[in-house]
N, C-alpha and C positions, 0 to 999 in steps of 0.2 A: 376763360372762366365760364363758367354755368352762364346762361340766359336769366335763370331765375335761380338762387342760392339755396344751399343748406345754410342753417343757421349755426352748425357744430357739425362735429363727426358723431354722426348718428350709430349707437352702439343698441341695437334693440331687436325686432321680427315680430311675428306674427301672434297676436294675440285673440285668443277666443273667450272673452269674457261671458258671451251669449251662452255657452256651453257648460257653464256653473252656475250655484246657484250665487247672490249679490252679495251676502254677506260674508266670501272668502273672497273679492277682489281686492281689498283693503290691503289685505295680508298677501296678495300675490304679489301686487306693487312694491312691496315693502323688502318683499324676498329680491324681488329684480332690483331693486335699489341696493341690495346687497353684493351685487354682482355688479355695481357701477351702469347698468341699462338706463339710456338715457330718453327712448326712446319704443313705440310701440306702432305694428300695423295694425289695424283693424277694421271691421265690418268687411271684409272681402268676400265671406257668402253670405249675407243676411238678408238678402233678398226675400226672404217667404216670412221676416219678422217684422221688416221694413212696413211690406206690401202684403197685408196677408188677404186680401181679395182686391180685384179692382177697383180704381178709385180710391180704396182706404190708404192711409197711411198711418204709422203709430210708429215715432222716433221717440217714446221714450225711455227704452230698454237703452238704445246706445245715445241717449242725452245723460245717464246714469254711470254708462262708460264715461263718458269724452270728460263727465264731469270728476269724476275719481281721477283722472290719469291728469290733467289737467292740473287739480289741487297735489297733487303732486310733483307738478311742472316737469313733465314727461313732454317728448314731444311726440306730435301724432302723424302718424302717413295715412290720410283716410280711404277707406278702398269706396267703389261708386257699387260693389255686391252686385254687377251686374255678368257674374261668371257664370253664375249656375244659378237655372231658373226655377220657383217653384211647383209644384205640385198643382195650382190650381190652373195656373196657367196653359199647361200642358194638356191640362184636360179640357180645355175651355177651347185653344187655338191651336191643335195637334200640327199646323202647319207649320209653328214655328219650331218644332222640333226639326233634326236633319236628316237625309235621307244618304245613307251609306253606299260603298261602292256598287254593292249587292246589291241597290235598289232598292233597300230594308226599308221602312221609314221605323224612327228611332221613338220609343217610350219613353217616360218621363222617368231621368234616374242619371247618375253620373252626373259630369259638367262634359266642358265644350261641347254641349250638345243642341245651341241652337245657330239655325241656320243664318249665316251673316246679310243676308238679302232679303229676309223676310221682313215686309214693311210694317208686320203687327210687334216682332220682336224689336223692331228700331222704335216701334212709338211709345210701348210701356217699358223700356229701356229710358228712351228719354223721357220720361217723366217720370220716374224714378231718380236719376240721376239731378232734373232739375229742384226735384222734391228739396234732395239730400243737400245740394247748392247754395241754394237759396234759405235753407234751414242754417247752414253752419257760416255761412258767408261772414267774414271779420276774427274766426275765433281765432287767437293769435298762437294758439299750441298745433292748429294744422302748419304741418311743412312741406307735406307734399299732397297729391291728390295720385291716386291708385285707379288707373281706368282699370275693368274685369279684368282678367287674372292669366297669364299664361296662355297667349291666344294659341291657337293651333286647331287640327282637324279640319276637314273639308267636309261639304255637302256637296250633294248631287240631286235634290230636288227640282221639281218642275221650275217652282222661280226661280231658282240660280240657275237654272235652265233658259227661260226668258231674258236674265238678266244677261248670261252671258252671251247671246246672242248680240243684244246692244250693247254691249261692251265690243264686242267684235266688227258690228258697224261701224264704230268710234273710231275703233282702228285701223280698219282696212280701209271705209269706204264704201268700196264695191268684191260683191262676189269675186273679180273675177280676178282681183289685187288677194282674196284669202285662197281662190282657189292656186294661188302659184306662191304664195307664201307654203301654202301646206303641201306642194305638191302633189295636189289630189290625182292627177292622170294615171297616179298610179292604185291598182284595182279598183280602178274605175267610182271614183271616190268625188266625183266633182259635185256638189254643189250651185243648186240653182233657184234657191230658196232660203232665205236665209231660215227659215222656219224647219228647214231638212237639219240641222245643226241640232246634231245631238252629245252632251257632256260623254265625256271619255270616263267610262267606268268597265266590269268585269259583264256585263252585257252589250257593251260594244265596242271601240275600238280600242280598249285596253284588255289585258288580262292579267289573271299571274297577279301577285301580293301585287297589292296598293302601291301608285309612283316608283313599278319596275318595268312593267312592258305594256308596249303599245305598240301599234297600227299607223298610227299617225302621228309622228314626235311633233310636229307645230301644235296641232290641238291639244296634247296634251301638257306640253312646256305654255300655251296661251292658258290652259286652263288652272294651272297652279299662279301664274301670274294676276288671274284675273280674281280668286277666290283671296290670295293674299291684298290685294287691292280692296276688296271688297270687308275684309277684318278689319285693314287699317281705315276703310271710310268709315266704318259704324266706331273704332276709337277716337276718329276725328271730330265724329257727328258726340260724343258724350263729352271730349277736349272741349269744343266750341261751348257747349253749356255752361258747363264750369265758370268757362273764361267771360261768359256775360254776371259773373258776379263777382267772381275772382280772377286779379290777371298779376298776381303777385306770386301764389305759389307757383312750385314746380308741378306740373303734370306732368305720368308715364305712365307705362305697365311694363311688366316685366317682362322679359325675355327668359328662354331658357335651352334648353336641351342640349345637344351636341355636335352641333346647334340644330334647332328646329329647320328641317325641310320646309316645312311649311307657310313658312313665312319670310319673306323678304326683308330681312333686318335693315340692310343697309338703304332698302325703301323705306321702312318705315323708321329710320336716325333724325332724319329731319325736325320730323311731328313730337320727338322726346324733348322736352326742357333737359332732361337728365336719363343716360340710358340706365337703365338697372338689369340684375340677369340675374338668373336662383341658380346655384353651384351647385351641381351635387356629385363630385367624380367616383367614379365605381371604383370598389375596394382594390381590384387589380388593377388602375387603372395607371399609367407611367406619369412621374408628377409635369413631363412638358403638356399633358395633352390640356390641363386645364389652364395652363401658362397660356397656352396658346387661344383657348377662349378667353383668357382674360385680357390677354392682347387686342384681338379683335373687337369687343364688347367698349373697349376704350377706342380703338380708333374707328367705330363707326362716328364718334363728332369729333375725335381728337380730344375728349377733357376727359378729367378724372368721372370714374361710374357708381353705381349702387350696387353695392353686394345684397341682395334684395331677400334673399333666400341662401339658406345653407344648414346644416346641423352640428348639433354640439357634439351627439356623440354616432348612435347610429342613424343608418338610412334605412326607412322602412321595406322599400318596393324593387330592391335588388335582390338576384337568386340567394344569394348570401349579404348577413350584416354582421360581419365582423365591428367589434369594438373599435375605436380608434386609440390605438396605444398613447401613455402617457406622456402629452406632449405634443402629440400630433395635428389635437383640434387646433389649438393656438398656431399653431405652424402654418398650416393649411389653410388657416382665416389669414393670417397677416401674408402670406404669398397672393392671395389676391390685392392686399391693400399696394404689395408691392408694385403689382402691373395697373396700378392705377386706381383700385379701388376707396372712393373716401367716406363708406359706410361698412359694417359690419352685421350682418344680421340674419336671425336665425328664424327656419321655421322648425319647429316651434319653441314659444317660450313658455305653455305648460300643455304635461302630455293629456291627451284627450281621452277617456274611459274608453268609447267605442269607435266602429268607423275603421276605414281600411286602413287609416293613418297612426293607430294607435298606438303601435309600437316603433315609432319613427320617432326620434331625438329629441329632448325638449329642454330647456332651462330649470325649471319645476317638472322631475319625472314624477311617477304614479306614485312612488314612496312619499313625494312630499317635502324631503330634507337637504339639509344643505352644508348636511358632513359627506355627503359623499365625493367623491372621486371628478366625476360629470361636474358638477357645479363649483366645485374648489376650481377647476381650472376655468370655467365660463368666468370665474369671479375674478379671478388672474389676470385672464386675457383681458376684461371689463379695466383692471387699473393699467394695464400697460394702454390701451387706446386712450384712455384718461391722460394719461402721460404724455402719450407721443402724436397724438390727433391734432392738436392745433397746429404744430408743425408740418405734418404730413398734410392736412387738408388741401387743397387746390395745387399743391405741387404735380407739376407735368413731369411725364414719362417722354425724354426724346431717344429716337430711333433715325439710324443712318441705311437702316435694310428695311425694305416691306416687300411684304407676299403678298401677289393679288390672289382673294378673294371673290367669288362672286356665282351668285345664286343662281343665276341660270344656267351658268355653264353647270353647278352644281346637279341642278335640275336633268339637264343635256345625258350629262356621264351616266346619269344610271339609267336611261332609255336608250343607249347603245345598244343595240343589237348585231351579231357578225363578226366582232371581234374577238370580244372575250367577257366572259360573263365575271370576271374578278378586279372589275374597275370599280375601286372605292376610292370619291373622292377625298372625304379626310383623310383615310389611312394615306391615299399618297402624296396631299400635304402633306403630313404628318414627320413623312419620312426627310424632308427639306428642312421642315421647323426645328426636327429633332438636332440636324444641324446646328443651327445656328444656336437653339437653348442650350448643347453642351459645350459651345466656346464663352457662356453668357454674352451672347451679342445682342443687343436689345431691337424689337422688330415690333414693327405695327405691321395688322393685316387690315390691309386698305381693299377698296373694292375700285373698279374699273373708269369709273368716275371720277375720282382723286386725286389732286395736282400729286404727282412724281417729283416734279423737280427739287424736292429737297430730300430726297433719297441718292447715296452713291449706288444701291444698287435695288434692284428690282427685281424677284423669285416670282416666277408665275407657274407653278406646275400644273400641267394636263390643262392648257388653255385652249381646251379642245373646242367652245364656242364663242366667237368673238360678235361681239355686240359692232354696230356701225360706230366708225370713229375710234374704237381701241388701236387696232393696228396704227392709223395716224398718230397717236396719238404715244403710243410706244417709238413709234419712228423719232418724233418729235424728241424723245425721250433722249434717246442713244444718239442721236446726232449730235446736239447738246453737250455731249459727255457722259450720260449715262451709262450704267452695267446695267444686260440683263439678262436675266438665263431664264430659257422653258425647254421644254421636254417632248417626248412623242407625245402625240396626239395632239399636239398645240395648233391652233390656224385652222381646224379640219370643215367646220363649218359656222354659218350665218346664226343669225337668233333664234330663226325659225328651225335649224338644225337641216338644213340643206347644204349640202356639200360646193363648198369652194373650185370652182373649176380651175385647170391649169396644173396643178399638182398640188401635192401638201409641201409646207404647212399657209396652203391659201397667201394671205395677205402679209405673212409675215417673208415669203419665199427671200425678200429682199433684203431687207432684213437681216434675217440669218445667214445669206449667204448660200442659202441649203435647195435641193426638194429634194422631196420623200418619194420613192416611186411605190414602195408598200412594208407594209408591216407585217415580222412574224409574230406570232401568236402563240405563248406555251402553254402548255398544261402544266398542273402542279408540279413542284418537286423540277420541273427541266431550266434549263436555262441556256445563254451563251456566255462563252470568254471574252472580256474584253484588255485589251491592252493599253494600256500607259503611257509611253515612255520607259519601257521594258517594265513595266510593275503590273500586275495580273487581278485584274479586277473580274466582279462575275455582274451578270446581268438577267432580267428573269421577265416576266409579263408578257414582254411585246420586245422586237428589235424592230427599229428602223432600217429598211434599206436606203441611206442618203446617198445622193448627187450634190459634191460643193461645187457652187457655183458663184466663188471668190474667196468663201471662208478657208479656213485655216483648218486641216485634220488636227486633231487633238491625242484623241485614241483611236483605235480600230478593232472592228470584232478580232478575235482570234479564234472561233469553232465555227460551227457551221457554215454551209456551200457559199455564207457572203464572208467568209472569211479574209483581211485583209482589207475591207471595204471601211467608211469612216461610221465610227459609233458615237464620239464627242465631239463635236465643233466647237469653234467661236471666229466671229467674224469682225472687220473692222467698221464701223460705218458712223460716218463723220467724227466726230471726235469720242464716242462710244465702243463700248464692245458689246457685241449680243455673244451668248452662250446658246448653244442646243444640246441635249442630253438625249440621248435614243435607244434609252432601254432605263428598265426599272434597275438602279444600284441599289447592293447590298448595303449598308450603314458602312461599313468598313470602305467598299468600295468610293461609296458617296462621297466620302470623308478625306479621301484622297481628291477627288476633281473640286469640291469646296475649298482643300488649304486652299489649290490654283485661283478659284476665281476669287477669293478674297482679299488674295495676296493682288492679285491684279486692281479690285477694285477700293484695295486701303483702306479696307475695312479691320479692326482690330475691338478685341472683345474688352471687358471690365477685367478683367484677369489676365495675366500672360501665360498661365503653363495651367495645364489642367486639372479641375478639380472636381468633387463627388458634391460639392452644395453649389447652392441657385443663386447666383450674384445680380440682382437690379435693382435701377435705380430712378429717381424721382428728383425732380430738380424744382426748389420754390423759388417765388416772383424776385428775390433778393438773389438768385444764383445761389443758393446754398447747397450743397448733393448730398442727398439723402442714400444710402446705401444701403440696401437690403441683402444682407446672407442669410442662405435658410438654409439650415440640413434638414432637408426633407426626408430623412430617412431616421430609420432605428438604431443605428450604429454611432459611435464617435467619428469627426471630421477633423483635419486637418482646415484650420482659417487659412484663406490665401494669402502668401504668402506678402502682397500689398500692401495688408492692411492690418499688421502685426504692427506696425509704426505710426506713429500721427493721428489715430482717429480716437473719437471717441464715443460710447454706445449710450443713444439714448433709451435704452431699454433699462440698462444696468447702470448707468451713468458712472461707469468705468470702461477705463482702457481695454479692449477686446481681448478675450485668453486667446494662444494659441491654439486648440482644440475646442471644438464645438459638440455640446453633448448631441444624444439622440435629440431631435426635431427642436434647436435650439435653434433662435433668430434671432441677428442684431440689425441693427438699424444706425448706419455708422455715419459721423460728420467728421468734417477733419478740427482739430486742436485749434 
């Protein structure tokens, strides 16, 4: 369970009372009360009403909020409005603005625009945030506290310049332990001063878009690690505030994107009382891939998370904003609640007249009413989480497969240079997870750090950088009993992105049974044959040239000059099996070497025969299982075939029909 609790299933989002005038929030309440919203964020930018010059302070514009939502026993998630800073400030200490790849320095305008290491932005932060503390401390309608907002972006300024300097003595030491971390010898790159240490941007040893090429992969995998560190000490340093007046609520801030480069999540899971994440999956987007965020987002602590952010209907900031078909918001909202989610919330919940955000989703759109279409189903969904939320709250999601995750190697893959410029690491998760989401197999994406042992199997694809102690630690794994499968590129090099000596794949060579002696590389559209057990599978990106050295051939190329040569392994080692994969599969393909290794590692999905809806499931402290079916799609479904017997839906509080309309969801117990 949580560290620090919800007090219900929070059904509400983002509110901008600041942004009208006082005498229709009355009437806004009232309308969200009609939709069952039990709940409201607010103050997230209010920083320039807060604090409208130094030293001042004036909280009575949101004492006039907290006091309306309150009297209407709403509950509140307060934000600390330390996202986006205002106008005076900017003018006043231009350094605490960020300085961009290009060595821009950045204007006053947008958000994430101040720099995380500047000690003027950390001091009128915190005292703002102690302001706000100390102001609201006791009120019993806060239930959570809101650090700034959707961290992300990096600076390259002269102090993050200084700082990372001393961040790097912290780490190394000594010159001469960074100059062989980074392998400087090479063009003559050594380092003899710590004061020569210059940040990696489009003026020196990177070039080419932001976090894709560089010169020097140590410095700049050190330099995403050290500006992510540096985000989460400034939400640490406004955490601690808080927590000297309040150590009862939750504290967080959100997570988001797809997922954020930028930030080391599973670093900063710790420091969350409660993860939260803003959902926004893009109109074409396949419904695993946010399954798959919702997965991970839950097992950065392993407990249920905050749906933080999401929309009712469209999304503002996509090349296209398609409507979402009847049916599909509620759909889309309760698939997160299925992968763990035990809040529901939207931004917005009234739409805003101006601003780039204007035409992006809201509870109360610009018409005002609450005959329309949008708001009949917000109010729908509003009694089904009324309904089904006490239940659902605190129930765990378990998983018997997890996928590692993890950020550096993240980091690592797209500063590849040499091989091939078509290495995406989600997309080639992606293509493992899609696996597993279309047998409904339930998975947590764990990161590298993670006790394993109660997984039968373990998917790590493209584990191209292994941090120290992984590989042990994997060994450990399989010895054990353990399943676990990786792929080309896995082993290939250290943290610092220096190449493993002795052959690929490095640390794991024992492991797998395997080495790699090199890899083909295709361009678009080509690919190689690979072989079965007489079934014809294709393969594309990259081929391994493997040497087994104990394991077991599995398949073998069948086209090009290494024809006949082994393409899939798997090896014995102690009471485990490792897998190795050595080439990019087609889905079809994949889907053949998956029945193998699942069948091998007894692993067996919620469903037996195959189906077009999303089967997961949620387990409360009593053992009761929660079952979630979602046709996530526009057409009628066939129910699995399961769960036509014995259950009963607490949506409908009747026995499940056979067919499932378009974007229909049940939530099944047994009789």
């Amino acid at each position: 369970m949580f560290k620090r609790n919800l007090p219900t299933f929070l059904y509400g989002g983002d509110y901008n009372p600041d942004q009208w005038p006082a005498d229709t929030w009355h009437h806004d309440i009232e309308v969200f009360k009609q939709a069952a919203i039990n709940s409201a964020t607010i103050n997230v930018f209010s920083w320039a009403a807060l604090n409208p010059a130094e030293g001042v302070y004036d909280f009575s514009q949101l004492d006039q909020i907290v006091t309306e939502l309150s009297a209407a026993e709403f509950k509140i998630v307060m934000g600390t409005s330390t996202a986006a800073m205002p106008a005076w400030m900017v003018k006043k200490y231009p350094d605490i603005a960020r300085v961009d790849y290009q060595g821009r320095r950045h204007k006053f305008g947008q958000r994430h625009n101040f720099c995380p290491t500047s000690p003027t932005f950390r001091r009128l932060a915190s005292d703002l945030v102690d302001h706000l503390a100390a102001h609201y401390v006791g009120n019993r309608h806060i239930v959570a506290w809101h650090i700034n907002n959707e961290y992300g972006g990096t600076c390259y300024c002269d102090q993050c310049q200084a700082s990372f300097r001393k961040w790097l003595k912290d780490r190394y030491g000594t010159l001469e332990a960074l100059n062989k971390a980074w392998n400087n010898t090479v063009w003559s790159h050594q380092i003899f001063d710590w004061n020569e240490i210059v940040v990696p941007n489009e003026l020196g040893d990177a070039w080419g878009p932001e976090g894709s090429n560089t010169i020097v992969a140590g410095l700049s995998l050190d330099y995403l690690r050290f500006q992510s560190e540096m985000m989460l000490d400034e939400y640490k340093m406004e955490k601690t505030i808080i927590e000297k007046y309040d150590h009862q609520t939750p504290i967080l801030t959100n997570f988001h994107s797809t997922p954020n480069k930028l930030i080391d999540y599973q670093a900063w899971a710790k420091d969350q009382d409660i993860v939260s994440y803003d959902s926004y999956p893009a109109y074409d987007m396949p419904t695993s891939r946010p399954a798959f965020l919702y997965d991970l987002m839950r097992s950065l602590k392993h407990q249920p998370f905050m749906l933080m952010e999401s929309t009712p209907s469209q999304v503002n900031w996509q090349p296209y904003s398609p409507l979402k078909r009847p049916g599909q918001m509620a759909a889309t909202e309760l698939q997160a609640v299925a992968h763990g989610a035990d809040t529901v919330q939207f931004f917005q919940l009234k739409q805003a007249v101006g601003g780039s955000e204007k035409f992006h989703g809201a509870v109360i759109s610009h018409s005002g009413r609450t005959d329309t279409r949008a708001f009949k189903e917000v109010q729908k969904l509003g009694q089904t989480l009324k309904q089904i939320g006490p239940t659902v709250q605190g129930s765990m999601n378990h998983a018997k497969v997890a996928m590692l995750f993890d950020w550096s190697n993240y980091w690592a893959l797209e500063y590849v240079a040499g091989i091939t410029q078509d290495l995406d690491y989600m997309a080639l998760m992606m293509d493992y997870y899609q696996q597993l989401y279309d047998r409904n197999i339930p998975v947590d994406i764990v990161g590298t750090d993670d006790d394993l042992s109660q997984y039968s199997l373990v998917i790590a694809p493209y584990l191209y950088l292994l941090k120290p102690g992984v590989a042990a630690r994997l060994k450990q794994y399989v010895k054990a009993g353990g399943h676990f499968l990786t792929t080309m590129m896995a082993g290939m090099v250290d943290e610092n992105d220096n190449v493993y000596l002795g052959g690929y794949p490095g640390p794991l060579k024992d492991l797998l049974g395997i080495w790699v002696e090199e890899s083909d590389a295709f361009p678009p559209h080509q690919g190689v044959k690979v072989d079965l057990a007489g079934q014809n599978l294709n393969g594309s990106l990259l081929a391994d040239i493997i040497h087994p050295q104990g394991a077991q051939v599995i398949g073998q190329y069948a086209s090009e000059f290494y024809a006949g040569t082994p393409a899939i392994t798997k090896n014995q080692f102690g009471k485990g099996l490792a897998w190795y994969v050595g080439t990019r599969l087609d889905s079809r393909s994949l889907s053949t070497v998956m029945d193998q290794v699942l069948l091998e590692a007894q692993i067996h999905g919620l469903t037996t025969k195959p189906t077009k809806v999303e089967v997961t499931q949620r387990i409360t402290a009593d053992g009761e299982k929660l079952t979630f079916i979602l046709n996530l799609s526009n057409e009628v479904q066939a129910l699995p075939v399961e769960f036509t017997k014995g259950y009963y839906d607490l949506i409908t509080k009747q026995t499940p029909t056979v067919e499932m309309q378009p974007w229909e969801v049940a939530v099944l117990t047994s009789k």
